[in-house]
C-alpha positions as CSV (number, residue, x, y, z in Angstrom):
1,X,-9.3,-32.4,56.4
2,X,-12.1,-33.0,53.9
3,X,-12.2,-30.7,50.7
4,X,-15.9,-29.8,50.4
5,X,-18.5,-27.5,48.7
6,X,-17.8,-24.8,51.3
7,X,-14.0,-24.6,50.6
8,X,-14.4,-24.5,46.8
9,X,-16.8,-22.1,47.0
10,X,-14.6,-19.9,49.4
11,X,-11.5,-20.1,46.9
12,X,-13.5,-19.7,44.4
13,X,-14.7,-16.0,46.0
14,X,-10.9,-15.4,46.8
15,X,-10.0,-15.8,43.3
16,X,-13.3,-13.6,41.9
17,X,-12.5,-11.2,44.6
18,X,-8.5,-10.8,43.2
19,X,-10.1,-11.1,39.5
20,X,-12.7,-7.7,40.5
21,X,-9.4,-6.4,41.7
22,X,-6.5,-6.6,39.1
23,X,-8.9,-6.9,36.2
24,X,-9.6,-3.1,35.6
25,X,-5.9,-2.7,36.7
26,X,-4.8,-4.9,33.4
27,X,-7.6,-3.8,31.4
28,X,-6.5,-0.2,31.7
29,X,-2.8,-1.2,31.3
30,X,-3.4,-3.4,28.3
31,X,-6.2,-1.1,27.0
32,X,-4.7,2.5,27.3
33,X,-4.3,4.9,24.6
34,X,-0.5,5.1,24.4
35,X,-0.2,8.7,22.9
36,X,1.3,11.6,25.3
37,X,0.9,14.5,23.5
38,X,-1.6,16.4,21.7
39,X,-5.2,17.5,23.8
40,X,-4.1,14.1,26.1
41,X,-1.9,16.0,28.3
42,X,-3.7,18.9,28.5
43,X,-6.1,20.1,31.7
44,X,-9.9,19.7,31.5
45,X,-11.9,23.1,31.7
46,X,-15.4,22.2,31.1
47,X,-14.9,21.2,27.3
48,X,-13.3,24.9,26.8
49,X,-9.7,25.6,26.2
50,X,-7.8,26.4,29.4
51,X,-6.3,29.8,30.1
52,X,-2.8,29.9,32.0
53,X,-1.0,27.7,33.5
54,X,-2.4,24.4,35.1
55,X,0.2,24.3,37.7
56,X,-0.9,27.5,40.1
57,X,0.7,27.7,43.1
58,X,-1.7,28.0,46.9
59,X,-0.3,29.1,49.8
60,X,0.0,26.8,52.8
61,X,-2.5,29.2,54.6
62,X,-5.0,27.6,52.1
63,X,-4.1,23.8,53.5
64,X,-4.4,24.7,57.1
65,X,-7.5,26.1,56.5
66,X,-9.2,22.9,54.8
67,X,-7.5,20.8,57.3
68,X,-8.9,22.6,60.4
69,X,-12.4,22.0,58.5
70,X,-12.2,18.6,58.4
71,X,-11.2,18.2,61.8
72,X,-14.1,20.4,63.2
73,X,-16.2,19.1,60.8
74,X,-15.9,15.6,61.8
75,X,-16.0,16.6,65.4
76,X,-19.4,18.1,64.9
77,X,-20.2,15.0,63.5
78,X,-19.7,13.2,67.0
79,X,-22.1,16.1,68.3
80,X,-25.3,14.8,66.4
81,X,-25.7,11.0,68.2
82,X,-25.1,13.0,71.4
83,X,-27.9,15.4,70.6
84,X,-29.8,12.8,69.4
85,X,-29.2,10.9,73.2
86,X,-29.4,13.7,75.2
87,X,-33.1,14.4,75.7
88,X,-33.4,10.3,77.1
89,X,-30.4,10.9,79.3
90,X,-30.4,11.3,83.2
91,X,-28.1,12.7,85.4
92,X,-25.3,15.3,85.0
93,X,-22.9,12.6,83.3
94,X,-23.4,13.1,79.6
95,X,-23.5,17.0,80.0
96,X,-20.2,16.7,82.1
97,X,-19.1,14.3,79.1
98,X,-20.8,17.2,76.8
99,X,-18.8,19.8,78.0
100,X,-15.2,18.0,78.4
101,X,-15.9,17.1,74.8
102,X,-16.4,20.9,73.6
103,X,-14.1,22.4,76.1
104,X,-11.3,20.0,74.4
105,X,-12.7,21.6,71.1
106,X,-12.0,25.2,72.4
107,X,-8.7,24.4,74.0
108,X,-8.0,23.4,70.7
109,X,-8.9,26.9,68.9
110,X,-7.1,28.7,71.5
111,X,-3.9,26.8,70.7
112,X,-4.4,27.5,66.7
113,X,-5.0,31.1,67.3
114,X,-1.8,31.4,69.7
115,X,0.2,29.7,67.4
116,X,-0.6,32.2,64.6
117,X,-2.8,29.7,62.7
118,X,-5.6,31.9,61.5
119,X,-4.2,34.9,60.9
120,X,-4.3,35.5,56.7
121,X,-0.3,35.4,55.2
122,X,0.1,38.4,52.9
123,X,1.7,38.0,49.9
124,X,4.9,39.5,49.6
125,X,6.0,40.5,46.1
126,X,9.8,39.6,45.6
């Protein structure tokens, strides 16, 4: 095998590559402020001083709810090239491929709501 221009120039994009990589990684080891207390450890509020405790606790009502978001919300997003399609389309296939798609989506909803999904938790007081 003949060591040319082209294999230089790929190790030498290898080696750039790792060096873009671990740079900032070392630089922000290396360049750090050290310090722990003081205003360092300390929340941002918008340049004012915070009020209560950072560390508020969320329900788990609150996580199901932004994870059923994404998930609809992505699968919305599969709905746009099919809208986008279905005015040069023939033939019943992509509305039969339409409606297995949403009916999926709905079977999906049903199973939430029946296993108790989006109905709100009350806070109990202890």
């Amino acid at each position: 095998m003949v060591f040319d221009v082209l294999h230089f120039a790929i190790i030498l994009f290898l080696l750039g590559g790792t060096g873009f990589a671990v740079g900032p990684l070392v630089m922000g080891l290396l360049l750090s402020p050290r310090a722990k207390g003081g205003d360092i450890g300390m929340p941002y509020e918008c340049g004012m001083t915070p009020y209560g405790s950072p560390w508020t606790h969320f329900g788990v009502s609150f996580y199901m709810y932004a994870l059923l978001f994404i998930a609809f919300d992505v699968d919305v997003l599969y709905l746009f090239p099919v809208s986008a399609y279905y005015g040069e389309a023939e033939g019943w296939t992509p509305f039969l491929k339409l409606f297995v798609f949403i009916f999926f989506l709905i079977l999906a909803l049903v199973y939430f709501r029946a296993k108790g999904v989006f109905t709100w938790q009350r806070k109990i007081k202890p």
